[in-house]
Structure formats: structure tokens, C-alpha cells
SENU-821727 format. One record per residue (C-alpha): x negated, y negated, z negated; residue in three letters. Coordinates in nm, 2 decimals. Each point is the difference from the previous one (the first is absolute). Last residue first. Example, Ala and Ser with C-alpha at 12.3 -4.5 7.8 and 13.67 -1.06 7.14 Angstrom:
<recs>
x,y,z,type
-1.37,0.11,-0.71,SER
0.14,0.34,-0.07,ALA
</recs>
This chain:
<recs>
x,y,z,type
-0.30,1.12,1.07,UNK
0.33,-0.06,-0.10,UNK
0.14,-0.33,0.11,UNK
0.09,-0.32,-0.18,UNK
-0.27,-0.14,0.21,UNK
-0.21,-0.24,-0.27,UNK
0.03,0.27,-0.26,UNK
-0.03,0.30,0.17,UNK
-0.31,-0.22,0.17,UNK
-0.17,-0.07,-0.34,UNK
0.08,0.41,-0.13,UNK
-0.20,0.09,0.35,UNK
-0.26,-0.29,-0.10,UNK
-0.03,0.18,-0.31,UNK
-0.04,0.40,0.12,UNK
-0.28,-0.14,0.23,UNK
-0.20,-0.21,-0.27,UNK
0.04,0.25,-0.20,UNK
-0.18,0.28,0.24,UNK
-0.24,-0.25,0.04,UNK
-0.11,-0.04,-0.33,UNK
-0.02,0.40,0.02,UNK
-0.25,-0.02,0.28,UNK
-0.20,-0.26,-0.14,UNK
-0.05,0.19,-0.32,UNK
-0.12,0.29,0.18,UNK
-0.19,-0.29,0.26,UNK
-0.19,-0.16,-0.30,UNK
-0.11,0.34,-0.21,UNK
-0.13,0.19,0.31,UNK
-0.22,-0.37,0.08,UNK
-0.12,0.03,-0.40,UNK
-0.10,0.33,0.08,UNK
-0.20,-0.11,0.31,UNK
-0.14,-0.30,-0.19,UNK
-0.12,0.24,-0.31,UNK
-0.18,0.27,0.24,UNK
-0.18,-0.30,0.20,UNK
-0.11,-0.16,-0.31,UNK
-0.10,0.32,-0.13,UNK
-0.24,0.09,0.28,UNK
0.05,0.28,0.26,UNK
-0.27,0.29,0.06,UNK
-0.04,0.11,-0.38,UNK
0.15,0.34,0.03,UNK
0.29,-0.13,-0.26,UNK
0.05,-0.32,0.24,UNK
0.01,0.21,0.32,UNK
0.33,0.21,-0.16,UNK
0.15,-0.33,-0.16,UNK
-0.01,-0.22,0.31,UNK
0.10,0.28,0.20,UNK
0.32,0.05,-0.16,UNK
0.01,-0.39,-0.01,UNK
-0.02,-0.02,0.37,UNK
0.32,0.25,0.00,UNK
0.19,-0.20,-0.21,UNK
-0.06,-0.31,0.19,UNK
0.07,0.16,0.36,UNK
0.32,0.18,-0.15,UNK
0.09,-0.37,-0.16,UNK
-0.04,-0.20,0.33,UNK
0.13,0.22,0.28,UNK
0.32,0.16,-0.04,UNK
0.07,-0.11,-0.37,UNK
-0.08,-0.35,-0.02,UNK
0.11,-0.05,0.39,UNK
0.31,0.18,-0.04,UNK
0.06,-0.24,-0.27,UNK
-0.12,-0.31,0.15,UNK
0.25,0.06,0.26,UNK
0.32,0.05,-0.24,UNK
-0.17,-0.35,-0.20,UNK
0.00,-0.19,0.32,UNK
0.35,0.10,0.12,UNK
0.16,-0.04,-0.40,UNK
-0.17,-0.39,0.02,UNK
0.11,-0.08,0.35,UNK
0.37,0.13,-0.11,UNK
-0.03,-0.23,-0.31,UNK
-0.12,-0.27,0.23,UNK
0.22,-0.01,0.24,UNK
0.32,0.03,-0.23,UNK
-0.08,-0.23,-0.20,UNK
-0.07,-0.25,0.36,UNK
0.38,0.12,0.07,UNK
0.10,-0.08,-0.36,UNK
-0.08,-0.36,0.03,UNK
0.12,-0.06,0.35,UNK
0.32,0.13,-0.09,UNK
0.05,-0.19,-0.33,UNK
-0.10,-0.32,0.19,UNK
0.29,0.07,0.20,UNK
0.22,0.08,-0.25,UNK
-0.08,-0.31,-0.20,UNK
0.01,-0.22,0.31,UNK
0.37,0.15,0.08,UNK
0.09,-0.09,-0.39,UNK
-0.11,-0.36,0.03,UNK
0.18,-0.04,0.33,UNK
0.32,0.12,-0.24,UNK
-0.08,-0.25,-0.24,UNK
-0.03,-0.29,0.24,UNK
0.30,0.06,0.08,UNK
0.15,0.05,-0.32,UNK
-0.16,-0.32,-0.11,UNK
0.14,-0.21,0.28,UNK
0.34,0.19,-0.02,UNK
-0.01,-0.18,-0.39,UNK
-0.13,-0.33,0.08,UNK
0.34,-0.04,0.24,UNK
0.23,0.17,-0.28,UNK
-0.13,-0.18,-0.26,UNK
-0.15,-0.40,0.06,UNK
0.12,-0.04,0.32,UNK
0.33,0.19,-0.02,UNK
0.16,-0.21,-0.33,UNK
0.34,-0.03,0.11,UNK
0.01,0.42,0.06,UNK
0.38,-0.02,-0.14,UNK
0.09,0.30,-0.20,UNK
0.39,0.08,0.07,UNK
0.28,0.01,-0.24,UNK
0.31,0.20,0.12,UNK
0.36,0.03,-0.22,UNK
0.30,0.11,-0.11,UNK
0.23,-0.07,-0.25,UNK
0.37,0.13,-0.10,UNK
0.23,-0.18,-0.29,UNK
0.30,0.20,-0.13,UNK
0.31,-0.17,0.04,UNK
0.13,-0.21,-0.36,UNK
0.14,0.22,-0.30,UNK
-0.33,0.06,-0.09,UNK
-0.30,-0.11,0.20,UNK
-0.21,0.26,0.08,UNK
-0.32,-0.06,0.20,UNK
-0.15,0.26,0.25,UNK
-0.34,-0.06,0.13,UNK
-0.19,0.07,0.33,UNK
-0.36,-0.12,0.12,UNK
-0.23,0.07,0.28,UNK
-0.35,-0.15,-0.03,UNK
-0.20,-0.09,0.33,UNK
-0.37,0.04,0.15,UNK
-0.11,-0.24,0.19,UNK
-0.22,0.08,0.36,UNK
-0.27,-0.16,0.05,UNK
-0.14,0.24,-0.26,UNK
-0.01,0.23,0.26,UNK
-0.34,-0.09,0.17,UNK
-0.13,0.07,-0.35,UNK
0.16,0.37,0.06,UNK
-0.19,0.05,0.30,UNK
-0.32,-0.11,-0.15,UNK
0.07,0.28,-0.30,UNK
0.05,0.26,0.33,UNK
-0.35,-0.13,0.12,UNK
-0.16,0.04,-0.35,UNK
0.13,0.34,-0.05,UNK
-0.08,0.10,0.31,UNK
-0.39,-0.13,0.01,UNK
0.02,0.15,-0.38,UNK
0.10,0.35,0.12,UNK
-0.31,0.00,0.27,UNK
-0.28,-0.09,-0.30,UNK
0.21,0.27,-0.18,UNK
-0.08,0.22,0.27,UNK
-0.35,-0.12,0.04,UNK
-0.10,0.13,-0.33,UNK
0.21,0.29,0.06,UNK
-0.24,0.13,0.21,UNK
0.22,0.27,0.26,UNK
0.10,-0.15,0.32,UNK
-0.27,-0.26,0.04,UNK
-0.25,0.19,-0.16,UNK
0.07,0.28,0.25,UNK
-0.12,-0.18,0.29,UNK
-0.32,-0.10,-0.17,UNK
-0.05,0.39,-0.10,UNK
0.02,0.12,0.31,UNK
-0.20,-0.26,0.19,UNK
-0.30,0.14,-0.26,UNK
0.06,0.37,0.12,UNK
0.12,0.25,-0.29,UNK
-0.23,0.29,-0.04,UNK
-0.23,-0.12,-0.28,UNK
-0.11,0.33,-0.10,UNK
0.01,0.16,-0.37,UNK
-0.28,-0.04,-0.25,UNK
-0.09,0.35,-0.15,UNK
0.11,-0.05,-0.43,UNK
-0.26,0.23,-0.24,UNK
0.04,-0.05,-0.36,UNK
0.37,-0.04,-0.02,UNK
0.10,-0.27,-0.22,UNK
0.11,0.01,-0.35,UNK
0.13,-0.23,-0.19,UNK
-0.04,-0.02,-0.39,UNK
0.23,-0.17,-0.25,UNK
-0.12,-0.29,-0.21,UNK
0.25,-0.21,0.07,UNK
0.38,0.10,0.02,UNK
0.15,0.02,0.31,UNK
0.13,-0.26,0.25,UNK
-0.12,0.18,0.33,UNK
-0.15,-0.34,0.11,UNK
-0.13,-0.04,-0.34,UNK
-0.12,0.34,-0.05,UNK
-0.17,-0.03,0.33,UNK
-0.20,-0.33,-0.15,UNK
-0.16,0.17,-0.30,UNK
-0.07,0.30,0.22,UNK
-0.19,-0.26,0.22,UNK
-0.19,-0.15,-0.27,UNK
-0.08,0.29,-0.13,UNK
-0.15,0.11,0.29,UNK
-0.19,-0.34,0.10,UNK
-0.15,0.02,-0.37,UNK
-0.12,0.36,0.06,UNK
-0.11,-0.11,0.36,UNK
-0.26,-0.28,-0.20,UNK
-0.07,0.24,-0.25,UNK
-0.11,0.27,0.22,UNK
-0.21,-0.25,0.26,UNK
-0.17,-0.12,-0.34,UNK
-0.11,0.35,-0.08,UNK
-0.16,0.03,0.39,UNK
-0.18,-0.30,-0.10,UNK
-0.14,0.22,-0.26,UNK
-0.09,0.27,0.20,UNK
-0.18,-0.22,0.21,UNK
-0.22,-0.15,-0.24,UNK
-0.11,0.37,-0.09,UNK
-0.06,0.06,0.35,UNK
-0.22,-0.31,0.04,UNK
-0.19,0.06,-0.35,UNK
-0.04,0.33,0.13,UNK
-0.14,-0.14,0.35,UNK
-0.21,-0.22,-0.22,UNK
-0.19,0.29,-0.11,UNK
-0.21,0.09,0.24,UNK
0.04,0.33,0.20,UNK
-0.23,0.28,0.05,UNK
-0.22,-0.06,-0.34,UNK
0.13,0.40,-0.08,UNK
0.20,-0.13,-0.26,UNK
0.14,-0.26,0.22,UNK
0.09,0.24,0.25,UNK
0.24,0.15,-0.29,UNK
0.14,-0.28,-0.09,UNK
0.11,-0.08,0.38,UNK
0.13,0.30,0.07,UNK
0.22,-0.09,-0.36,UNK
0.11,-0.31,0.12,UNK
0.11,0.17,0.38,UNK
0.20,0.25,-0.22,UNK
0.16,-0.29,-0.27,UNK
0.06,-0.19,0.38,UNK
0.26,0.26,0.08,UNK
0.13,0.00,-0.34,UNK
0.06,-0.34,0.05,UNK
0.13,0.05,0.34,UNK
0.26,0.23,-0.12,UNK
0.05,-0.27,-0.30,UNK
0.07,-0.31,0.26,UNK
0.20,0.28,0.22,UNK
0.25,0.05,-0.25,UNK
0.04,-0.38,-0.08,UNK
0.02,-0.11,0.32,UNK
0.32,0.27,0.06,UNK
0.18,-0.14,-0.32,UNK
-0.08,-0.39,0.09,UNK
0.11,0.11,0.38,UNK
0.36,0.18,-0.11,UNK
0.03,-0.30,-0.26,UNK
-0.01,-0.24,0.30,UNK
0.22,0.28,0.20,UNK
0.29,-0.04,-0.25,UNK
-0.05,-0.42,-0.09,UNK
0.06,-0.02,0.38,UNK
0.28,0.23,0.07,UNK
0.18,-0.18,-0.32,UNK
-0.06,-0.32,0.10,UNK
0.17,0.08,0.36,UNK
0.25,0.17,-0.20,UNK
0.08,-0.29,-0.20,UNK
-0.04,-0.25,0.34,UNK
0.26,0.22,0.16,UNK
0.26,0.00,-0.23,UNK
-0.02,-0.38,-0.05,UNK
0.03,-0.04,0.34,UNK
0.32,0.21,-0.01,UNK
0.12,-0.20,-0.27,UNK
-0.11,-0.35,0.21,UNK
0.21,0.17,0.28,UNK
0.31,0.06,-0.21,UNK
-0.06,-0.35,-0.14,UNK
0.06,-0.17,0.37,UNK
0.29,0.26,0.07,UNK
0.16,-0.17,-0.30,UNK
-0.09,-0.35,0.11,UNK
0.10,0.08,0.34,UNK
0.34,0.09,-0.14,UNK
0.04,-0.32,-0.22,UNK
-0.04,-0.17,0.33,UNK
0.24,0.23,0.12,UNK
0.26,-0.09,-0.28,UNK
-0.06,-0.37,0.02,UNK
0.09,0.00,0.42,UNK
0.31,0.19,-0.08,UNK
0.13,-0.20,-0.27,UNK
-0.09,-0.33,0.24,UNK
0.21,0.11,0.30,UNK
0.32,-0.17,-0.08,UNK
-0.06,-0.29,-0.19,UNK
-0.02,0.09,-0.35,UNK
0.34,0.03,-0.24,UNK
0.02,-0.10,-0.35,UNK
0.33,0.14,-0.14,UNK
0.22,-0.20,-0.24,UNK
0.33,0.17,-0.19,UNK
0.23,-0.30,-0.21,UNK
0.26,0.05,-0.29,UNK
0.23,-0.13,-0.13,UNK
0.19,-0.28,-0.27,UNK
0.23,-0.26,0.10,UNK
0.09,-0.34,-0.03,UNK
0.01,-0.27,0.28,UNK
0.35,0.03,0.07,UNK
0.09,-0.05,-0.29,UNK
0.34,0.18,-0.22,UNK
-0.13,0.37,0.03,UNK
-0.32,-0.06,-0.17,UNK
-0.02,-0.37,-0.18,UNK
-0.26,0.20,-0.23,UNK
-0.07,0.32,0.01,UNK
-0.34,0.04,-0.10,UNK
-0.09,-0.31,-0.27,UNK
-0.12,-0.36,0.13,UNK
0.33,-0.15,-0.04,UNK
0.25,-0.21,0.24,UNK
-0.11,0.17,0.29,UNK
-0.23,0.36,0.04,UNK
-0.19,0.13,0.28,UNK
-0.07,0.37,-0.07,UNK
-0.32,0.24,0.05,UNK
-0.13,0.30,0.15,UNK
-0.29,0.02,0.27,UNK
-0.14,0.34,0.16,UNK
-0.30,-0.06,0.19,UNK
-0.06,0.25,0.22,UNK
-0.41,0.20,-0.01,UNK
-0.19,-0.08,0.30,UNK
0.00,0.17,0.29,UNK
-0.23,0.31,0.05,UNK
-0.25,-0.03,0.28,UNK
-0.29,-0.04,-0.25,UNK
0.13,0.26,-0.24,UNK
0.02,0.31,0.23,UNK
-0.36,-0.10,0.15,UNK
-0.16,-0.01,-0.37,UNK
0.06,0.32,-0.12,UNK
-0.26,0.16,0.23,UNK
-0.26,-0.22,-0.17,UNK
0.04,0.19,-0.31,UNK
-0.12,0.28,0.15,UNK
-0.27,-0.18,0.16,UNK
-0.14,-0.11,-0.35,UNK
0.08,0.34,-0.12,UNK
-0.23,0.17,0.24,UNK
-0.25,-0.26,-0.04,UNK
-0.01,0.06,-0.40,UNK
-0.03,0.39,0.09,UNK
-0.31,-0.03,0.25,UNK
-0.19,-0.21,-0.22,UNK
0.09,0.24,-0.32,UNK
-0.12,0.28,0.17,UNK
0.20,0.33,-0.03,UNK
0.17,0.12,0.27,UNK
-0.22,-0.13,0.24,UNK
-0.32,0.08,-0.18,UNK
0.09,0.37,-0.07,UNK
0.05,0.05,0.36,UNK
-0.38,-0.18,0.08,UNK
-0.16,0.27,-0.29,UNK
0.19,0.29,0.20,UNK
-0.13,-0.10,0.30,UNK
-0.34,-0.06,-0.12,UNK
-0.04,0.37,-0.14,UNK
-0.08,0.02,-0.35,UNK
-0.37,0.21,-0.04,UNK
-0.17,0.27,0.11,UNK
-0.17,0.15,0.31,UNK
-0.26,0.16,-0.21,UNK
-0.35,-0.19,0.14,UNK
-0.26,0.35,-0.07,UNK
-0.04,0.03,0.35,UNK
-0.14,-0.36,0.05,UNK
-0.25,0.03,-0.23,UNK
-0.11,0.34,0.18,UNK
-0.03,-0.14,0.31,UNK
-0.19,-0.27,-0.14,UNK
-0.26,0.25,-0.15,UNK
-0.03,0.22,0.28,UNK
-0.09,-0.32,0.23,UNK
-0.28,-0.04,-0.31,UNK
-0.15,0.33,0.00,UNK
0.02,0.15,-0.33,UNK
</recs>
């Protein structure tokens, strides 16, 4: 069989099989367990706002002052100073402060919703990458035993010239070494498989031990977004850097509320005492919080929320810097590998393949050597593999820059 006919043929027989990555990536978001504990965390997060700008609880006080005996009642309606009642308290902020401690329990919310997004992202991004990983330990494996049972035809060419004293026989012992290299490429993609179903059913959160299945052939898409695209739209869209941007906020709205401490908070208080037969006793009153101490608290502590809130800006700044030079290189690395695969299969494997066809025909009329034969077929066998190792690399630095962007790509 001639050997373009052959490859063709291989890849005719590739059933377009297998659980769709879409459908693997919705499973993952509704069912991983990463994904599900940040969900909560930020639900529960959302509960916080309402309770930082509540007031605190009243303070309801009941008692009696007694005279001329310790029990309840005494010297009522005949002293002055006798009575029993009852007394309300409310702590009350300075105006402004409520606010200012709800919003920063705001940003903090908004700050989790990002990290669950985040979180979202990176599974998926995992999940894309373990998927195509165990697409090219699958595909290498196919082509490993097609090319073994290529090289079984070019060992048994070989046999029979050495029958005939046309070939010596260390280019069986070469072929035959070959082959079981070729055995050791299988097992080393069988363990890659398995270890990439083993983690997809942990992303997905499914029971070990169950199969999945890829598609046997996957054509690698285009890289259509422009670089300058993509940097612009990290800054809108990564929600790494929009949490980065919610704590700036929240730190600068918590320095803002330091400032406030400045400011004393007071306690309103009302009580009604009885008194018997004597006038009903009425009291009312306003204690305020005294900032006597404002060197060594409410001074240190606008000095910490200041330098907190600078603290925050360098973070998000260093953030941006960091994830601009990811984004670089991840888009560098899916550019190169898109070019090196039109180049594989434009130029380099048809050329390679089609040297080997000759290869084989001149080395069965005796015209080419064995050496020359083995090397060309051992070039066909490099760039194949190369081409699909490509293709992964691709599909994973897409997944890398989903990831780093927050955009769909």
C-alpha cells in the first residue's frame, strides 16, 4: 500500500467520537466542588454588608433602688430615692460611619464574587487543558502502532534482503530496537491518559474509574483576536484584576472610616422609674466616647489604613503588570504553535512522508541504504507526533488566555 494511501486511510477511519468539551466544561460549573465552595463563600459574603451598617443591639436595663432593706420595694412611695424601672440604651456611630462599614463590606463581597469567577475560570481552564492533553496521549498512541505496523513492513523488506545476503543484519536488530522503543512511547502516553481521565473526573467530580472520551480527530481553530485586543480586555474582563481593583476601594473607603474615628460615637439612654405614691421619676441621657488616647489609637490607626490602601494600589498594579506579561506570552506561545502547524503539515510532514515513500520503493530495488530508509521514517514519525504536540500546545495556551482574559476565545 503506498504510504500517502496509508495515512489517508488512518485518518479516514478517526470516528468523530467522544464527549464534547462544552458539555464536559457545563458539567464542571455546576458540579465541581472548587467552584461550589467559592460560590457559597461569596454567598455568604453578601450577608455581611446588611450586618456591618446595622446598629448595635439596645440595651434594655431593669432594676430598683431600695432604702431601709435590701428586698424589691422597699422605702417605695414614702423616699424619694426609692423606686423600681426600667432603662432603654442605643449605641449610636457618628454619622457617616454605618455607611462607610457597609460599603466596605460591599467591596469585600464584590471582592469574593470575582475570586468565584476566578475560580470558575481556572477549573475550566484545567479542564480544557487535561481534555486536549488526553486528546494528544490518545492520538500519539494511534499513530505510535500505525507506525509500528508501518516499520513491521519495512522489518520484514529488510528480512527478506537478508536472506538473499542483500542487507546485513544489524538493520533488523535496528528495526527490532525500534519497535520496542515504540512500546515504551505507548506506555508512557497510556500513563499520561490515565492520568488525565483520572484528573477530568475530578474536575467534573465523578466517580473514579470512569472513562472519557475525546474525539479522535480535533482541527485547531485560528487565533483571530489581535494581541492589543486582548490586553485591553483584561482590564475590563480578568477578574483577577477586578478583585485586585475592589480591594484598592475597599481599602480606601476603610482609610476613610479611620479618618472618622476622630469623631466619638455616643449612647442615648431613657428609663422610666416608678415610685409609688410619690411622682413618677423620668431620665434621659447622652454619653459620648472621648478620643483621649489619639496618638497611640486613632492617630496609629489612619497611619495603618493609609498605608493599607497604598498597599492595595501596589498590589493591583503589580497584578497588572503580571498578567499583561501572562498574557504575552501565552498569546506568543498559541501564535508560534498555529504557525508551526501550517508549517508541519503544509510543508514539512508532506515533504517527509513523501521522501519516505521513496525511501521504501528505492530501498526494496536495492538503490537506497537502510540507514537512509530508517532515518527518513524516523523523520515521518518526529514531525506526525510534532504536529499533534502542537495542536495541544495551541488548544492550551487558548484555555491559558481564557483564563488570564476572562474572555472567550
Amino acid at each position: 500500500m503506498p504510504f500517502r494511501l496509508y495515512f489517508c486511510l488512518a485518518a479516514a477511519c478517526f470516528a468523530l467520537r467522544g464527549q464534547p468539551l462544552p458539555a464536559l466544561v457545563d458539567e464542571a460549573l455546576r458540579r465541581n466542588r472548587e467552584i461550589l465552595a467559592a460560590q457559597k463563600k461569596y454567598e455568604a459574603a453578601r450577608q455581611i454588608p446588611a450586618q456591618a451598617s446595622a446598629l448595635a443591639d439596645p440595651t434594655l436595663s431593669v432594676g430598683y433602688t431600695a432604702n431601709g432593706a435590701p428586698y424589691p420595694g422597699a422605702g417605695i412611695g414614702r423616699d424619694v430615692t426609692s423606686n423600681a424601672g426600667v432603662m432603654v440604651s442605643q449605641e449610636l456611630p457618628f454619622p457617616g460611619k454605618r455607611q462607610l462599614r457597609g460599603d466596605i463590606a460591599a467591596k469585600e463581597a464584590s471582592a469574593e464574587f470575582e475570586q468565584y469567577l476566578a475560580v470558575r475560570l481556572n477549573v475550566t481552564a484545567r479542564l480544557k487543558q487535561a481534555y486536549h492533553e488526553l486528546h494528544h496521549a490518545n492520538v500519539s498512541i494511534t499513530f505510535v502502532k500505525r507506525y509500528q505496523d508501518l516499520l513491521q513492513k519495512i522489518l520484514r523488506i529488510s528480512e527478506a534482503r537478508y536472506t538473499v545476503a542483500r542487507a546485513a543484519q544489524q538493520d533488523i536488530f535496528k528495526a527490532q530496537t525500534q519497535f520496542a522503543i515504540f512500546e515504551t512511547q505507548i506506555l508512557r502516553y497510556e500513563q499520561e491518559s490515565t492520568a488525565k481521565q483520572i484528573e477530568i473526573n475530578a474536575l467534573l467530580n465523578r466517580p473514579q474509574g470512569g472513562a472519557i472520551d475525546v474525539p479522535d480527530d480535533m482541527a485547531p481553530g485560528e487565533l483571530t483576536i489581535p494581541l492589543d485586543e486582548l490586553l485591553a480586555g483584561a482590564r475590563t474582563h480578568a477578574p483577577a484584576l477586578a478583585r485586585e481593583q475592589k480591594m484598592v476601594e475597599r481599602n480606601d473607603l476603610a482609610s476613610a472610616l479611620a479618618r472618622k474615628s476622630l469623631y466619638p460615637d455616643y449612647t442615648v439612654s431613657g428609663g422610666y422609674f416608678n415610685q409609688g405614691s410619690l411622682p413618677p421619676m423620668w431620665q434621659f441621657r447622652v454619653d459620648f466616647k472621648v478620643p483621649a488616647w489619639y496618638r497611640s489609637k486613632q492617630h496609629a490607626e489612619i497611619t495603618e489604613k493609609a498605608t493599607s490602601a497604598v498597599e492595595a494600589r501596589r498590589n493591583y498594579e503589580a497584578a497588572d503588570v503580571a498578567l499583561q506579561a501572562q498574557i504575552r506570552a501565552q498569546y506568543n506561545a498559541a501564535a508560534t504553535a498555529r504557525k508551526l502547524i501550517d508549517l508541519y503539515r503544509k510543508s514539512v510532514v508532506p515533504g517527509s512522508q513523501l521522501a519516505l515513500e521513496s525511501s521504501i520503493a528505492s530501498y526494496e530495488t536495492g538503490t537506497l541504504d537502510f540507514l537512509s530508509l530508517f532515518s527518513n521514517f524516523m523523520n515521518v514519525v518526529e514531525y506526525e507526533l510534532m504536529v499533534h504536540e502542537e495542536i495541544m500546545q495551541f488548544h492550551v495556551a487558548l484555555a491559558r488566555l481564557e483564563e488570564l482574559t476572562g474572555m472567550a476565545l
